[in-house]
VEXBA-547688 format. One line per field, with one value per atom (N, C-alpha, C): x, y, z; residue in three letters. Coordinates in nm, 2 decimals. Example, Ala and Ser with C-alpha at 12.3 -4.5 7.8 and 13.67 -1.06 7.14 Angstrom:
REM VEXBA-547688
px	[1.32 | 1.23 | 1.32 | 1.28 | 1.37 | 1.29]
py	[-0.57 | -0.45 | -0.33 | -0.22 | -0.11 | 0.00]
pz	[0.78 | 0.78 | 0.78 | 0.71 | 0.71 | 0.79]
rest	[ALA | ALA | ALA | SER | SER | SER]
END
This chain:
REM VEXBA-547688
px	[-2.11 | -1.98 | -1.96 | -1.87 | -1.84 | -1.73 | -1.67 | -1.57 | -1.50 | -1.40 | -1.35 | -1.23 | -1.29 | -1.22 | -1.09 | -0.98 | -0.91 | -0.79 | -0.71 | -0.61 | -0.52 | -0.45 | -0.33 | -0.21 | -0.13 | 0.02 | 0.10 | 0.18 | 0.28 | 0.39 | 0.48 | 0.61 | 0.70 | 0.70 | 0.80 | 0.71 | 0.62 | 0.55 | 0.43 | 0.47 | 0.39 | 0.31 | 0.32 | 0.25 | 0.16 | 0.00 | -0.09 | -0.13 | -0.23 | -0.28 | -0.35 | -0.33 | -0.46 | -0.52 | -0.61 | -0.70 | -0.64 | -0.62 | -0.61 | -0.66 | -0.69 | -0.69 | -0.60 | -0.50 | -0.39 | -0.38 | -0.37 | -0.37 | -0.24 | -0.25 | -0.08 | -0.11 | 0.03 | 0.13 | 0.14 | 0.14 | 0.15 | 0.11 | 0.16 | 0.04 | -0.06 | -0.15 | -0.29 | -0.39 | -0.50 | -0.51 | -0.45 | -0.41 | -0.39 | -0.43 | -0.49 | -0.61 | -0.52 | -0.46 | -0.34 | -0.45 | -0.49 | -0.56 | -0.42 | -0.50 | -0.38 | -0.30 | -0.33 | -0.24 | -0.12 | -0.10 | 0.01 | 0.07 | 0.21 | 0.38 | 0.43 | 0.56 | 0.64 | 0.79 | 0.87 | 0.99 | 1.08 | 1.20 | 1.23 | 1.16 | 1.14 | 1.08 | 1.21 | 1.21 | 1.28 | 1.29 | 1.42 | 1.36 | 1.29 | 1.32 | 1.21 | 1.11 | 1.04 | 0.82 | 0.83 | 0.91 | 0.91 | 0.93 | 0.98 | 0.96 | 0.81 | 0.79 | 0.65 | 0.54 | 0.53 | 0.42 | 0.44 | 0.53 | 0.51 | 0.48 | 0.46 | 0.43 | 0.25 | 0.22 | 0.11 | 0.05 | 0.07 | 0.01 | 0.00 | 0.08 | 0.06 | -0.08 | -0.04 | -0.15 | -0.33 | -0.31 | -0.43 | -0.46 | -0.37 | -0.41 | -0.47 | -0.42 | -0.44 | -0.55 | -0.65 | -0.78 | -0.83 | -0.82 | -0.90 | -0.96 | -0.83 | -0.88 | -0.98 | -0.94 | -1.04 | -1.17 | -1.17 | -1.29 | -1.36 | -1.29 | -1.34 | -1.33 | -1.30 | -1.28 | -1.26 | -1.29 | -1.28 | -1.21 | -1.24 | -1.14 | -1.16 | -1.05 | -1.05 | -1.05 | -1.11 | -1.13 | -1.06 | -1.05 | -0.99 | -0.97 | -0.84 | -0.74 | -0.72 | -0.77 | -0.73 | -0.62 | -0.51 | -0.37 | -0.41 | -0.34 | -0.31 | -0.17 | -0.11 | 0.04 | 0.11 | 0.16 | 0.20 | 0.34 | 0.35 | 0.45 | 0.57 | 0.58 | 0.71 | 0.73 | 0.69 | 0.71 | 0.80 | 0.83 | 0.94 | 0.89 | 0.76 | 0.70 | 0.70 | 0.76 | 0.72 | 0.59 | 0.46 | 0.37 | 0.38 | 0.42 | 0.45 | 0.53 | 0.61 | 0.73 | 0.63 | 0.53 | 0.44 | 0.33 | 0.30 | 0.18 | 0.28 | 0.37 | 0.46 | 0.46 | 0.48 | 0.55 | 0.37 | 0.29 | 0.12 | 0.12 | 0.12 | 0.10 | 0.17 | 0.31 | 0.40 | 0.37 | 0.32 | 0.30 | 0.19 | 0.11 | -0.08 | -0.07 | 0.03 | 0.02 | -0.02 | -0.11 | -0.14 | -0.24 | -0.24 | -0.33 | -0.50 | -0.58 | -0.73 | -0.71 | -0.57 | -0.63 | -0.50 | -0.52 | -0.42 | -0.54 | -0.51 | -0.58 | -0.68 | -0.63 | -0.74 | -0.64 | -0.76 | -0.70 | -0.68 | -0.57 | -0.49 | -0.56 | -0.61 | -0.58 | -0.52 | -0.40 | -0.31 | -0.35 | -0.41 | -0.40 | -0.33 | -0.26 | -0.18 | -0.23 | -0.12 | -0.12 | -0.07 | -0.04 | 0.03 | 0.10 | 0.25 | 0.32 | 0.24 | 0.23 | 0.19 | 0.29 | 0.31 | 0.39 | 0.30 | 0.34 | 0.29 | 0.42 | 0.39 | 0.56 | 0.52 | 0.63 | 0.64 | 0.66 | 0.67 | 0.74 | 0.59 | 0.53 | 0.41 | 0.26 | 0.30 | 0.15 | 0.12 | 0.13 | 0.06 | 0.10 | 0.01 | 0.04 | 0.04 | 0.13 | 0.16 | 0.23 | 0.20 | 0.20 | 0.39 | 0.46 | 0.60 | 0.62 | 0.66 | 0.68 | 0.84 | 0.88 | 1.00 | 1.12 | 1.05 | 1.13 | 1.16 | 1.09 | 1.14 | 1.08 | 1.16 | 1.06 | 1.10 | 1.01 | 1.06 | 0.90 | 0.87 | 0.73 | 0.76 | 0.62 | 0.61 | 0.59 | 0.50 | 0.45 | 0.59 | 0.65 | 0.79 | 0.89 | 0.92 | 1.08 | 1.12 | 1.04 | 1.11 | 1.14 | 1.24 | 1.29 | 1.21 | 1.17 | 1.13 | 0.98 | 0.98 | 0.83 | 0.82 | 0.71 | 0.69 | 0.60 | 0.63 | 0.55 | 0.42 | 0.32 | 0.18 | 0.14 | 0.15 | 0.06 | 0.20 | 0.19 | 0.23 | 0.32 | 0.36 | 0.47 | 0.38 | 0.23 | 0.14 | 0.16 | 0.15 | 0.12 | 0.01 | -0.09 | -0.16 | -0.28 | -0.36 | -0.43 | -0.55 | -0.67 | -0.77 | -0.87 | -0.89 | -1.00 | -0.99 | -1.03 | -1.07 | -1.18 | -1.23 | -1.34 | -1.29 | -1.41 | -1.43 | -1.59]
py	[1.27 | 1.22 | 1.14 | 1.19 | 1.11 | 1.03 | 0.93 | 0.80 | 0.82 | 0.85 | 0.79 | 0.71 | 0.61 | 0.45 | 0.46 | 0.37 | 0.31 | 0.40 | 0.51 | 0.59 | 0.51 | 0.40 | 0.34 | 0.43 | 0.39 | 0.48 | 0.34 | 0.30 | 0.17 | 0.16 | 0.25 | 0.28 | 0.14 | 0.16 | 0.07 | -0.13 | -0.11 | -0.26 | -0.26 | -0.33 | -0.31 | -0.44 | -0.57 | -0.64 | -0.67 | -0.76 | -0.76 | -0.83 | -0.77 | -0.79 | -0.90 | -1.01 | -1.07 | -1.13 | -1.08 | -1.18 | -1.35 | -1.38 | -1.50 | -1.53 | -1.62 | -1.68 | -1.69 | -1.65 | -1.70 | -1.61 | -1.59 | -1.57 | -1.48 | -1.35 | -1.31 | -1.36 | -1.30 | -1.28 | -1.19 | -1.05 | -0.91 | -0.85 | -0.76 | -0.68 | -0.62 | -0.56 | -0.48 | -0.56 | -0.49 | -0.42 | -0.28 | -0.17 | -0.03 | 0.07 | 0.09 | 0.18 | 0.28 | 0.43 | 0.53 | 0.66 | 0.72 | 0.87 | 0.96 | 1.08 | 1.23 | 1.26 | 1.21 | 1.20 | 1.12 | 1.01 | 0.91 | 1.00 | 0.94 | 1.00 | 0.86 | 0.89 | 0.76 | 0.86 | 0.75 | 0.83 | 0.91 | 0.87 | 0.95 | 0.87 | 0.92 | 0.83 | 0.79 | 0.69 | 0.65 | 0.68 | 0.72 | 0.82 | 0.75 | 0.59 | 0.55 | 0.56 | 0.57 | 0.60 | 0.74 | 0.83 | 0.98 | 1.02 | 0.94 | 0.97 | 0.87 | 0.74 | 0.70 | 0.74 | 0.85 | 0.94 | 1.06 | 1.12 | 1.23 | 1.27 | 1.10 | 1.10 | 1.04 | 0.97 | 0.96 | 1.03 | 1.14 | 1.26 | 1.37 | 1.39 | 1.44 | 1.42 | 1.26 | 1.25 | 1.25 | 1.23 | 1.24 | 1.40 | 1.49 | 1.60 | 1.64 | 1.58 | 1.59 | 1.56 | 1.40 | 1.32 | 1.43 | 1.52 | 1.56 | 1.70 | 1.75 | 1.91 | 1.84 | 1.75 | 1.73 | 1.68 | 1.61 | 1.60 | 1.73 | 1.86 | 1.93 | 1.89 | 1.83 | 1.78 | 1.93 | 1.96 | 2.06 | 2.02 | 1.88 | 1.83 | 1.65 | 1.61 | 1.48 | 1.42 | 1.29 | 1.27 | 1.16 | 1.09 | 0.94 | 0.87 | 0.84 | 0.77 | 0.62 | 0.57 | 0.41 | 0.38 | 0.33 | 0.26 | 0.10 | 0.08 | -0.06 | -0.09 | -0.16 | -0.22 | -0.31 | -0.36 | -0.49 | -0.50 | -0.67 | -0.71 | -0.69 | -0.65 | -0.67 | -0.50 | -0.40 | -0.28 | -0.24 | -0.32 | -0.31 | -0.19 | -0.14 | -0.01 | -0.06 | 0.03 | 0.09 | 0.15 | 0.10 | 0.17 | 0.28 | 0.29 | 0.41 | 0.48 | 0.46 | 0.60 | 0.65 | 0.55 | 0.64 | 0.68 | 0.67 | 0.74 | 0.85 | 0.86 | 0.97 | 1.11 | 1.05 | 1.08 | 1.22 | 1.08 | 1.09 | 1.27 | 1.27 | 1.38 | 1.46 | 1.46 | 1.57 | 1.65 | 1.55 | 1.58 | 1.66 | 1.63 | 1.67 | 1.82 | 1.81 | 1.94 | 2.06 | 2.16 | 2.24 | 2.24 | 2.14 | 2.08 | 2.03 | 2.03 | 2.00 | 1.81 | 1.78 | 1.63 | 1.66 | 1.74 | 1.74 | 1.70 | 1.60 | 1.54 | 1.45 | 1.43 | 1.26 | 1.13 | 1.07 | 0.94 | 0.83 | 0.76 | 0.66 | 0.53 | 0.46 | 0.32 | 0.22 | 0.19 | 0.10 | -0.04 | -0.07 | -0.25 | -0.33 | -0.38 | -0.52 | -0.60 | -0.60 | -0.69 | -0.80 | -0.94 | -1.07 | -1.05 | -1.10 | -1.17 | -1.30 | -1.32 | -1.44 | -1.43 | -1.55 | -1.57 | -1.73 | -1.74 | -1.86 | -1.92 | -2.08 | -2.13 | -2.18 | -2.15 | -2.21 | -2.34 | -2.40 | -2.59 | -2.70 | -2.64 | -2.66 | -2.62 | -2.49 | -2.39 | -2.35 | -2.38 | -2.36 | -2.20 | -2.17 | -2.07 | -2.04 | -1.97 | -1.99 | -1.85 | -1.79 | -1.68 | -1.69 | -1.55 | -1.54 | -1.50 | -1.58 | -1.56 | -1.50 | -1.41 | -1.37 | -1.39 | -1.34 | -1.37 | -1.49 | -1.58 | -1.73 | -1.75 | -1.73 | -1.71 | -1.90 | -2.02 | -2.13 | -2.21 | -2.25 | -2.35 | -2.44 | -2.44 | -2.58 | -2.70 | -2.64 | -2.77 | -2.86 | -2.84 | -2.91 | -2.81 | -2.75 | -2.70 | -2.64 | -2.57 | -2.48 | -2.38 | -2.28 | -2.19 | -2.12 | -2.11 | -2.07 | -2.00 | -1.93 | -1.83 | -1.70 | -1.69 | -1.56 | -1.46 | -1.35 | -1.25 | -1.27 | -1.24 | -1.21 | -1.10 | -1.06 | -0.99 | -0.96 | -0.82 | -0.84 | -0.69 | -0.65 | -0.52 | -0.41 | -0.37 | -0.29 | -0.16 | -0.05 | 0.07 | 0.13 | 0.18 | 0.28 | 0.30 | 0.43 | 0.50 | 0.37 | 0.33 | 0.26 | 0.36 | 0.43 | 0.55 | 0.68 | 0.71 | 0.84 | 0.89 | 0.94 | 0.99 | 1.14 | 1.25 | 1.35 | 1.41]
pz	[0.24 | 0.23 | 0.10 | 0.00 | -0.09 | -0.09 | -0.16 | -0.18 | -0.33 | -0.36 | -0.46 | -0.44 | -0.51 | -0.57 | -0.66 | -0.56 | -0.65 | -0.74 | -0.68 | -0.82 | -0.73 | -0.88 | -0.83 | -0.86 | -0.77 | -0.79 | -0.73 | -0.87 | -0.86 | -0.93 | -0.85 | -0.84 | -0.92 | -1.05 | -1.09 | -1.10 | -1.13 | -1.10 | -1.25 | -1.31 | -1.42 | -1.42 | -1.34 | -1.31 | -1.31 | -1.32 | -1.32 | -1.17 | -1.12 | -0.95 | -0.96 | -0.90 | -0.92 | -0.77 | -0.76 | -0.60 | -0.53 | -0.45 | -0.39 | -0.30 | -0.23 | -0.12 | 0.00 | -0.04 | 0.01 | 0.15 | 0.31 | 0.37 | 0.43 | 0.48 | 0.55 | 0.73 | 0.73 | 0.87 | 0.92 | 0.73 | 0.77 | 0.85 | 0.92 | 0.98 | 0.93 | 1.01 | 0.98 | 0.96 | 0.92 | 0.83 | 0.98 | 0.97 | 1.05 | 1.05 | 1.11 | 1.15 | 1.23 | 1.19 | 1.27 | 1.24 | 1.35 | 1.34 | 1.34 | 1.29 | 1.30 | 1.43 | 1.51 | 1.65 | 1.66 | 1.63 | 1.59 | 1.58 | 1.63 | 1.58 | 1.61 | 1.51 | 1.54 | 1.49 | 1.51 | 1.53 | 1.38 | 1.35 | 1.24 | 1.11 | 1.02 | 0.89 | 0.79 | 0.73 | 0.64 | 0.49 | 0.43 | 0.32 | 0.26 | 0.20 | 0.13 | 0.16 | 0.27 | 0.31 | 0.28 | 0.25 | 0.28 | 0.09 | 0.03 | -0.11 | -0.15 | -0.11 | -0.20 | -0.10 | 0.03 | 0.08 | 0.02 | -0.06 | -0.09 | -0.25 | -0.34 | -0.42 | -0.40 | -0.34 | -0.31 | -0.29 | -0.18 | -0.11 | -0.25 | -0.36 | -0.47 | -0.54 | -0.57 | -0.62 | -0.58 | -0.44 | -0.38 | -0.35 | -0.38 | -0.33 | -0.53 | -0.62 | -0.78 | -0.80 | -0.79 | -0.75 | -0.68 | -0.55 | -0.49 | -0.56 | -0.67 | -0.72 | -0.85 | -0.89 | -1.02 | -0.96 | -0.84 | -0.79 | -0.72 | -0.73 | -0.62 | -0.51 | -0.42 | -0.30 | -0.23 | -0.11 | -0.02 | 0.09 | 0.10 | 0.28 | 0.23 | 0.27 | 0.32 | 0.44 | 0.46 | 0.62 | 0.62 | 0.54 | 0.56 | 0.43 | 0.42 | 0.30 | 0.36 | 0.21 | 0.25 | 0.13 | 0.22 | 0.14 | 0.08 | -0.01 | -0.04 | -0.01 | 0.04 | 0.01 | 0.05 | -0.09 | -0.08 | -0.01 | 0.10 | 0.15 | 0.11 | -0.01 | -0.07 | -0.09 | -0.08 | -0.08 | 0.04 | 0.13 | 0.25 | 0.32 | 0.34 | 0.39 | 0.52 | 0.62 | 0.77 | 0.76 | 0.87 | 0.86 | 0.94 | 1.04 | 1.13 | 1.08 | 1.01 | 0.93 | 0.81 | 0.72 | 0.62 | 0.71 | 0.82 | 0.88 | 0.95 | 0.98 | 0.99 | 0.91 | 0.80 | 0.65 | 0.61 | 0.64 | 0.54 | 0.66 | 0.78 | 0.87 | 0.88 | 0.78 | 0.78 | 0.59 | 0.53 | 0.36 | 0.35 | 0.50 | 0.41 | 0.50 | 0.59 | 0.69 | 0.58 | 0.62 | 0.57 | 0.40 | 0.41 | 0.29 | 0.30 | 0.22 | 0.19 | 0.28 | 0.30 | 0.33 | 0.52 | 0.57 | 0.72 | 0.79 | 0.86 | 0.98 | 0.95 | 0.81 | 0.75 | 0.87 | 0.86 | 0.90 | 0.79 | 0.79 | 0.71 | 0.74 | 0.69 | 0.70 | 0.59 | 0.65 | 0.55 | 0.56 | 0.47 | 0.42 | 0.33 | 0.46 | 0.34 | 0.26 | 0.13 | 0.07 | 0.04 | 0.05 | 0.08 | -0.07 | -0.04 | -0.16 | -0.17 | -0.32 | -0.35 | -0.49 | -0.52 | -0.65 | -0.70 | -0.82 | -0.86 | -0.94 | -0.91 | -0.97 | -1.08 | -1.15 | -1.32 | -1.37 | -1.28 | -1.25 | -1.28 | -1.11 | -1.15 | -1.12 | -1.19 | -1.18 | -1.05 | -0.92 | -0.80 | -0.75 | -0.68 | -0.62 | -0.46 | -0.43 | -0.27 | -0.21 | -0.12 | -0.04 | -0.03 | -0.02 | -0.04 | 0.10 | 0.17 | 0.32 | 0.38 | 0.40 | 0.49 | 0.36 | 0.22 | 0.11 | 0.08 | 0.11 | 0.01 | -0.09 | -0.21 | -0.34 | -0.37 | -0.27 | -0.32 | -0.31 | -0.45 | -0.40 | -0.32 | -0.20 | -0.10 | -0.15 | -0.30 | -0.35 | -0.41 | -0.51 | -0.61 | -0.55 | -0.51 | -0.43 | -0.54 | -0.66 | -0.75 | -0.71 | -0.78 | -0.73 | -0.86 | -0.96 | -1.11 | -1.09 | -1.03 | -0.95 | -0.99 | -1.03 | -1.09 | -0.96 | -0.93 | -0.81 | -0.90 | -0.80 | -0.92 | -0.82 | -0.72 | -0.58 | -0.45 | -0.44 | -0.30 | -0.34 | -0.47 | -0.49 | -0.55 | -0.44 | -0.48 | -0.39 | -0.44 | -0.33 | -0.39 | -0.35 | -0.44 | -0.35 | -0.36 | -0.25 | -0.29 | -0.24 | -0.26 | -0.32 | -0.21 | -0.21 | -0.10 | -0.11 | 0.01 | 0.03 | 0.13 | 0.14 | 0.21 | 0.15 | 0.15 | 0.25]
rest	[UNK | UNK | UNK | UNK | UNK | UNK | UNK | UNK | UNK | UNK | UNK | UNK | UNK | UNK | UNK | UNK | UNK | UNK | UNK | UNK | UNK | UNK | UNK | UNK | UNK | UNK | UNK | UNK | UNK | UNK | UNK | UNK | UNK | UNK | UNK | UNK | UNK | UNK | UNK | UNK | UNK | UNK | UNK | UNK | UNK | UNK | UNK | UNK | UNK | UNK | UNK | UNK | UNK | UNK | UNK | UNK | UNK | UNK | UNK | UNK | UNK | UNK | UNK | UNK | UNK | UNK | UNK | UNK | UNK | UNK | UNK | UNK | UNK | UNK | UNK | UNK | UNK | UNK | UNK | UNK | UNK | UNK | UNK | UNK | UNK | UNK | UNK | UNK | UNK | UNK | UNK | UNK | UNK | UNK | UNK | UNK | UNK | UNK | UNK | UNK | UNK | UNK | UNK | UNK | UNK | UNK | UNK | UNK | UNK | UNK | UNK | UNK | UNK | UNK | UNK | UNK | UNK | UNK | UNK | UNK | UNK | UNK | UNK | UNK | UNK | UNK | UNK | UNK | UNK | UNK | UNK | UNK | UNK | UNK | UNK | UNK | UNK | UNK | UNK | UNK | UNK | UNK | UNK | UNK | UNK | UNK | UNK | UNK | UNK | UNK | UNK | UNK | UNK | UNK | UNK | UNK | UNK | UNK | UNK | UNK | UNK | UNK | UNK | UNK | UNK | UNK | UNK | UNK | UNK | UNK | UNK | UNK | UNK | UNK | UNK | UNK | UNK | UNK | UNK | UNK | UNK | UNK | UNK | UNK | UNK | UNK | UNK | UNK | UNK | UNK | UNK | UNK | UNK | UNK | UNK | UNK | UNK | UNK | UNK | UNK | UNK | UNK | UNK | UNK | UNK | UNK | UNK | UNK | UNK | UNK | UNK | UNK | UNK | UNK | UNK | UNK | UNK | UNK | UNK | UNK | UNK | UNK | UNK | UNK | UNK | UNK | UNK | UNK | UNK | UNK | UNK | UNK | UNK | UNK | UNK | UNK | UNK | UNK | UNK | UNK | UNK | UNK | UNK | UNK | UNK | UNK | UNK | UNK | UNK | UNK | UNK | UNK | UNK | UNK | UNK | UNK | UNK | UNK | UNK | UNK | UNK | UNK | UNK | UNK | UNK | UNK | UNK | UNK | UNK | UNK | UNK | UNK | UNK | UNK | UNK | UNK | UNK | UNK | UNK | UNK | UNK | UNK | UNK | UNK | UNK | UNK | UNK | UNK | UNK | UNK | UNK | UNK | UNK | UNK | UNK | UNK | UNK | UNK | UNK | UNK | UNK | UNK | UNK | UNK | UNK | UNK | UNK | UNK | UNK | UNK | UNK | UNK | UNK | UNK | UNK | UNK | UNK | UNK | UNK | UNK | UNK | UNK | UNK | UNK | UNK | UNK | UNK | UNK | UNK | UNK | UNK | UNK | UNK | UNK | UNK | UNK | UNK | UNK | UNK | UNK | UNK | UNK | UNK | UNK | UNK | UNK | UNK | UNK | UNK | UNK | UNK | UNK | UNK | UNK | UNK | UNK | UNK | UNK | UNK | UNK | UNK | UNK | UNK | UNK | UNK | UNK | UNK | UNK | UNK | UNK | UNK | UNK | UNK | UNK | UNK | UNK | UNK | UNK | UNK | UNK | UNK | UNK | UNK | UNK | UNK | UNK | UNK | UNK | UNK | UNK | UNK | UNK | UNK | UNK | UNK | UNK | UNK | UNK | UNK | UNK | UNK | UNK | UNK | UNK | UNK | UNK | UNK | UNK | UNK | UNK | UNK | UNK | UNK | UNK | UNK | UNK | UNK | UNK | UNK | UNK | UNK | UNK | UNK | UNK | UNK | UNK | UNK | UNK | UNK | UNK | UNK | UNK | UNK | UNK | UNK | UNK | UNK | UNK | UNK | UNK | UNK | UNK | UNK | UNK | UNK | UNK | UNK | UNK | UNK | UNK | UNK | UNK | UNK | UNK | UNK | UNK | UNK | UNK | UNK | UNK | UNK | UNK]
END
C-alpha cells in the first residue's frame, strides 16, 4: 500500500497555514465509508468535490495509481463545507473511476486568526472575528479557509 502526501487544492486562499494550539468545536475528525448517502448536495460541495476529485484522479495518473482506497481531506471552518453533501458529492464524482469506493476521511481545520492590536492569537468561533484578549476587531485569518486532499492511499 502506498501514501501520497499533501496536493493542496485552495480555492481562492493565498494565505500562509500555520499550526496552533488552538482547539475546535468543529466536528470530526469523520470517518464516512462508500455506503453513506446523505441527501441532496449543495452546489457549492458539488463544485470544490469535483475539483478535488480532478485533481486526485491527476496525482493518481502521474503516480500510476491503479485504485484508491482511502482519501484524506483537510478543511478549514471557514470553508462553510457540509460534510455529508461532500461525502455525497466525493461518491457521485469518483463513480466509475480508479478512486469509486475509497473511503473519505474529512479533518477539520479550526479558524484561528491573530489580532493586530495585540499580537494574540485566538480560534474564530461562530464568525466572531473579535480578540478575547483587547476586544479588537483588526484580525487577520491565519488558519481555518483550507481545502486540500492530505494524502491518499493506494
Amino acid at each position: 500500500m502506498s501514501s501520497v502526501r499533501r496536493q493542496r487544492w485552495d480555492a481562492g486562499h493565498a494565505g500562509v497555514v500555520h499550526r496552533t494550539r488552538a482547539r475546535s468545536n468543529y466536528y470530526g475528525p469523520e470517518r464516512v465509508g462508500p455506503s453513506s448517502a446523505a441527501g441532496e448536495p449543495a452546489m457549492h460541495e458539488a463544485a470544490l468535490t469535483q475539483g478535488l476529485v480532478n485533481i486526485l484522479l491527476k496525482e493518481a495518473a502521474r503516480h500510476q495509481v491503479r485504485s484508491i482506497t482511502l482519501v484524506r481531506l483537510k478543511v478549514g471552518r471557514m470553508k462553510a463545507v457540509e460534510p455529508q453533501a461532500l461525502v455525497f458529492c466525493f461518491g457521485a464524482f469518483t463513480e466509475g473511476t480508479l478512486a469509486e469506493g475509497a473511503e473519505l476521511i474529512i479533518e477539520p481545520v479550526p479558524a484561528v486568526a491573530t489580532c493586530r492590536g495585540c499580537g494574540g492569537d485566538f480560534e474564530v468561533i461562530k464568525f466572531h472575528f473579535q480578540c478575547p484578549r483587547c476586544q479588537s476587531r483588526d484580525v487577520v485569518l491565519i488558519q481555518g479557509d483550507e481545502l486540500y486532499i492530505e494524502s491518499f492511499d493506494a
